[in-house]
VOGU-3710 file (C-alpha; in Angstrom, 3 decimals, decimal comma):
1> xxxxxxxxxx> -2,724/3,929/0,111  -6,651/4,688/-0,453  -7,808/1,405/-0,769  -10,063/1,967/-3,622  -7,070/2,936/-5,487  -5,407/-0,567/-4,690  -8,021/-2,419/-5,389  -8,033/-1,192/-9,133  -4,631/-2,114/-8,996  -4,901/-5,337/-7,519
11> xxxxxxxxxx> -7,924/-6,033/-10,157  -6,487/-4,534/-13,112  -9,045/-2,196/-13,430  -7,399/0,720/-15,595  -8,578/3,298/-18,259  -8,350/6,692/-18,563  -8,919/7,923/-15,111  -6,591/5,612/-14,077  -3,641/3,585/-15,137  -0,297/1,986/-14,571
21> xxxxxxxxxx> 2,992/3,040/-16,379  6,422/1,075/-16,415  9,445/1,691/-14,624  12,230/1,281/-17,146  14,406/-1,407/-17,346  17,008/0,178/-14,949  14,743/0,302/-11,722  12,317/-2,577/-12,438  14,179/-3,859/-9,485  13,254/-0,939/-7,116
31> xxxxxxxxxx> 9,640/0,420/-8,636  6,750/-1,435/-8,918  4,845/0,444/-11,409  3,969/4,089/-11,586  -0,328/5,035/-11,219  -2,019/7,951/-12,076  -5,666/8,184/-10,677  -8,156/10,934/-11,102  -10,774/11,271/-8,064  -14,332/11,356/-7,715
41> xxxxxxxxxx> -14,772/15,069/-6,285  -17,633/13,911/-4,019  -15,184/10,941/-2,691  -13,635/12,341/0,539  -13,009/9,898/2,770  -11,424/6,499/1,984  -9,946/3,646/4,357  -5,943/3,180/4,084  -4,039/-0,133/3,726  -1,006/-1,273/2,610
51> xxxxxxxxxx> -0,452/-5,238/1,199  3,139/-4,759/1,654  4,574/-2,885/-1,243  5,734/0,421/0,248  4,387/3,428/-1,816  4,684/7,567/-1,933  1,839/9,341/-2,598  1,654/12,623/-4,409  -1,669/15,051/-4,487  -1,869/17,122/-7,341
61> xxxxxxxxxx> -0,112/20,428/-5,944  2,052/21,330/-3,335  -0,292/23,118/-0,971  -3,225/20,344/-1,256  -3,722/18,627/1,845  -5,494/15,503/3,353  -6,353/14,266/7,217  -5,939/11,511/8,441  -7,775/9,950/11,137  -6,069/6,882/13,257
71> xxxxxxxxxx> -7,902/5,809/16,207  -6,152/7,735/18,925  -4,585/10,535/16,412  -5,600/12,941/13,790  -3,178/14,926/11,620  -2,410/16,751/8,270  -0,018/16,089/5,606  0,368/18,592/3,123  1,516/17,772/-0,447  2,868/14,020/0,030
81> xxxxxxxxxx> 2,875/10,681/1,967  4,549/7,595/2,616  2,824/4,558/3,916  3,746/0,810/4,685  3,613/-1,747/7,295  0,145/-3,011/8,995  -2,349/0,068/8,942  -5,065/-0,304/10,912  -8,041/1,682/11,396  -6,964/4,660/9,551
91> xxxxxxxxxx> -8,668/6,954/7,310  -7,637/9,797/5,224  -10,242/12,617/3,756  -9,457/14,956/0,992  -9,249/18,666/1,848  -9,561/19,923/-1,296  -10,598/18,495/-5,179  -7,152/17,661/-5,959  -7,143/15,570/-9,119  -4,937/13,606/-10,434
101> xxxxxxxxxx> -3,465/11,466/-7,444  -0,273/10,281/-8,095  1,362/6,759/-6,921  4,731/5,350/-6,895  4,728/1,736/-5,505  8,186/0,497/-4,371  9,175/-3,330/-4,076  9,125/-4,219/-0,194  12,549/-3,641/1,071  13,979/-1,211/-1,737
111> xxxxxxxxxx> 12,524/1,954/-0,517  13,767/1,372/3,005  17,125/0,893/1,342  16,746/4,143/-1,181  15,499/6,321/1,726  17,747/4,853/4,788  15,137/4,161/6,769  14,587/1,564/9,504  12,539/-0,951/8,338  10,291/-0,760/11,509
121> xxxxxxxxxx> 9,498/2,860/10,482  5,870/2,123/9,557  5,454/-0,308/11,932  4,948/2,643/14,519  4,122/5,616/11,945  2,147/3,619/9,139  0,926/7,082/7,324  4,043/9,480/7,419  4,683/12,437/5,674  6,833/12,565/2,961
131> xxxxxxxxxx> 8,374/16,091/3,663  10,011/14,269/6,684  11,647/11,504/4,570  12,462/14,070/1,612  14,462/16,702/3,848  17,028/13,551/5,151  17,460/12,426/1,637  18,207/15,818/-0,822  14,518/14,679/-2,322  13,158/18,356/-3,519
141> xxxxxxxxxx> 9,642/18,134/-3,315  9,791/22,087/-4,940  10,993/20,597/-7,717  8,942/17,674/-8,127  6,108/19,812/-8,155  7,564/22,463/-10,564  6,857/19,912/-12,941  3,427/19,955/-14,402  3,085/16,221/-16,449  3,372/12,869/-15,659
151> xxxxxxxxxx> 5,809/12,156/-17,662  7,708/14,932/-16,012  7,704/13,880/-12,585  8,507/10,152/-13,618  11,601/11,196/-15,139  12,342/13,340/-11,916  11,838/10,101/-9,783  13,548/8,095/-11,739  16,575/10,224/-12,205  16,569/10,498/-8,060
161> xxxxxxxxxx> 16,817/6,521/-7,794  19,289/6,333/-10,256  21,375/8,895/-8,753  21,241/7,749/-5,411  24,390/6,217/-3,764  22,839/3,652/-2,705  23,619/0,112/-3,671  19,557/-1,084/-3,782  20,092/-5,356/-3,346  17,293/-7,413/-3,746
171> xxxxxxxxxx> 17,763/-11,088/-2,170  16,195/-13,454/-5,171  15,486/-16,280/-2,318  13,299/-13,559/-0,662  11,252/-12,027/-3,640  10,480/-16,054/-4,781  9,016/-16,023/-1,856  7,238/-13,412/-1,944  5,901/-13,970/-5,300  4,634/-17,200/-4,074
181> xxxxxxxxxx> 2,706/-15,742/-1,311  1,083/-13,387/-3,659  0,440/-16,222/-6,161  -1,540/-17,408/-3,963  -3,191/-14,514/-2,374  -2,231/-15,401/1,085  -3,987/-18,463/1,334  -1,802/-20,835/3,352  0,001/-20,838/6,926  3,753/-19,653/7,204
191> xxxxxxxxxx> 4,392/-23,217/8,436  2,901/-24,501/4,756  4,531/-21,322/2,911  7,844/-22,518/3,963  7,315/-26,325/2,945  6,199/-25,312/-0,261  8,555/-21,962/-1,526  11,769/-24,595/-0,041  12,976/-22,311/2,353  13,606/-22,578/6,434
201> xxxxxxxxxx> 11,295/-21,504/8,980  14,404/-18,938/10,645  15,687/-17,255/7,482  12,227/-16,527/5,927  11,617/-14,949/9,909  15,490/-12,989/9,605  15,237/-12,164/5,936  11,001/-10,519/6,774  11,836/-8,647/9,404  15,532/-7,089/8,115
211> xxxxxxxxxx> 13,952/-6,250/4,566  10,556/-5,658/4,927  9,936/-5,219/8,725  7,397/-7,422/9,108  6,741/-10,674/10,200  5,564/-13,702/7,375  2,673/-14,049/9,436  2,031/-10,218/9,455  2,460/-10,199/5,872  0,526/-13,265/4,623
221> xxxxxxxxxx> -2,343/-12,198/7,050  -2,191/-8,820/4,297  -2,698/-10,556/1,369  -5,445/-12,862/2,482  -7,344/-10,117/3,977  -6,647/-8,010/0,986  -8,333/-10,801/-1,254  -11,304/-11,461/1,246  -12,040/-7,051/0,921  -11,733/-7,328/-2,859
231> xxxxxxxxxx> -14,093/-10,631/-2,807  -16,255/-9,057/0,016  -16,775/-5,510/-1,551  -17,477/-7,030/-5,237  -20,270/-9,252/-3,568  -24,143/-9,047/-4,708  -25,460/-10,890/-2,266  -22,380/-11,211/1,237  -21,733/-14,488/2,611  -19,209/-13,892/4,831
241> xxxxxxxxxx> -18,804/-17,680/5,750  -18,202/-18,244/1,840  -15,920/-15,366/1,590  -13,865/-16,277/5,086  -13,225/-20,276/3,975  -12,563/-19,433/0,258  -9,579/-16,718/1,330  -8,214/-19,166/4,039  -10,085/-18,379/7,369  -10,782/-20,716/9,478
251> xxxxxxxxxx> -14,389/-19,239/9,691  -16,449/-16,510/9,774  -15,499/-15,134/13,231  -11,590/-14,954/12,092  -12,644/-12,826/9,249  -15,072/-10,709/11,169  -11,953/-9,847/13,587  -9,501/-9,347/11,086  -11,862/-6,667/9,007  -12,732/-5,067/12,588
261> xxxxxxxxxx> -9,074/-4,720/12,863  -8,217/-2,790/9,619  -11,396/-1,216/8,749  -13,013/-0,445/12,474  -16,346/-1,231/11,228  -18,225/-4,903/10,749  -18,289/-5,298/6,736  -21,912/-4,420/6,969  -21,592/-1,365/8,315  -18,576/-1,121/5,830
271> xxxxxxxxxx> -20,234/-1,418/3,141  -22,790/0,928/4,212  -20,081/3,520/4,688  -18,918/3,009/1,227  -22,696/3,517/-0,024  -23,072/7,060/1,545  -23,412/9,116/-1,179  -20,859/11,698/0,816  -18,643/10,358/3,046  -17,487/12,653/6,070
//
């Protein structure tokens, strides 16, 4: 997603313009939360990522559109997306002022589940419009969007999951796990994660790659990076060797390549891009 809208979530940064609602009891399992943003008119372009919880993405209408720029690709989505997996490199600008943005963030390995897809989809299509995925699975997206409120088109998602004939499991060993991991923030080794969550080496490696469809290393590497942006971007005065070693780089040079990676740009000239009054 936008990664100013997962930062506020990562932060807890809510209020009016943007804020979390419940999934009810019945798919607390599946759905992360619901999130409702509104957007800066003069924000158009924003850097994607993804920390591992799949998530759909509605604009406002159904004709609003967005482009998204990948290194060696640039496309349109219209109305919707899905995104998960490792995005690098990829940004998305706003076509239009569509306002509110709305977010449904899905446990890793339940969406794959809901939607039947491989979970190595993202892996090779990281942004992917939702149209696709909603045409193989009787999701309406006319209908969606013929309703007008929130509340509306929570009801209409959460009816969907509920109806769906799919048995959604969720392996407890796994999500332990995972919970440890984001505990703490990605800051350890798989080797480490393994001696201290008490499980083996081969079925944390199996049980990654069938549910989520990525490796532990792929998906600790998320989190710590995701910690070092929030640190890095929240930063008066940057000290990148401070932020690398406190969000479990080795050093400064590990960091450097792992933000070059997902962002394209050093975090100066980051942070640079993120102070241009318009972004293009």
């Amino acid at each position: 997603m936008p990664i100013n809208y997962l930062k506020k979530i990562q932060l807890g940064e809510f209020n009016a313009d943007g804020y979390r609602l419940s999934p009810s009891k019945e798919l607390e399992s599946v759905i992360e939360g619901f999130y409702v943003f509104s957007r800066d008119p003069k924000d158009t372009t924003h850097l994607i990522f993804n920390d591992g919880f799949p998530v759909l993405i509605f604009l406002q209408n159904c004709q609003d559109t967005v482009t998204v720029t990948a290194e060696n690709d640039t496309f349109e989505i219209k109305a919707a997306w899905a995104s998960a997996g490792t995005i690098k490199n990829v940004y998305l600008k706003y076509n239009s002022h569509t306002s509110p943005i709305f977010i449904v963030r899905f446990y890793p390995g339940a969406f794959y589940q809901l939607f039947g897809l491989n979970v190595q989809h993202f892996r090779y299509n990281p942004v992917t419009p939702f149209e696709y995925i909603a045409t193989n699975n009787n999701f309406s997206l006319e209908e969606f969007f013929g309703h007008n409120s929130i509340e509306e088109k929570i009801a209409f998602i959460s009816t969907y999951v509920q109806n769906s004939s799919t048995a959604i499991s969720r392996p407890q060993s796994l999500h332990k796990t995972l919970d440890y991991i984001h505990k703490i923030k990605g800051n350890s080794t798989v080797r480490n994660v393994t001696n201290d969550a008490g499980v083996n080496y081969k079925w944390l490696e199996r049980s990654f790659l069938q549910h989520i469809g990525l490796l532990p290393k792929e998906y600790i590497q998320l989190q710590r990076f995701m910690h070092a942006y929030l640190e890095l971007v929240r930063s008066k005065d940057v000290d990148l060797m401070q932020i690398a070693i406190s969000n479990g780089y080795y050093d400064a040079n590990h960091f450097l390549k792992d933000f070059k990676a997902y962002t394209g740009k050093t975090p100066m000239e980051y942070i640079r891009f993120q102070s241009q009054p318009y972004s293009c």
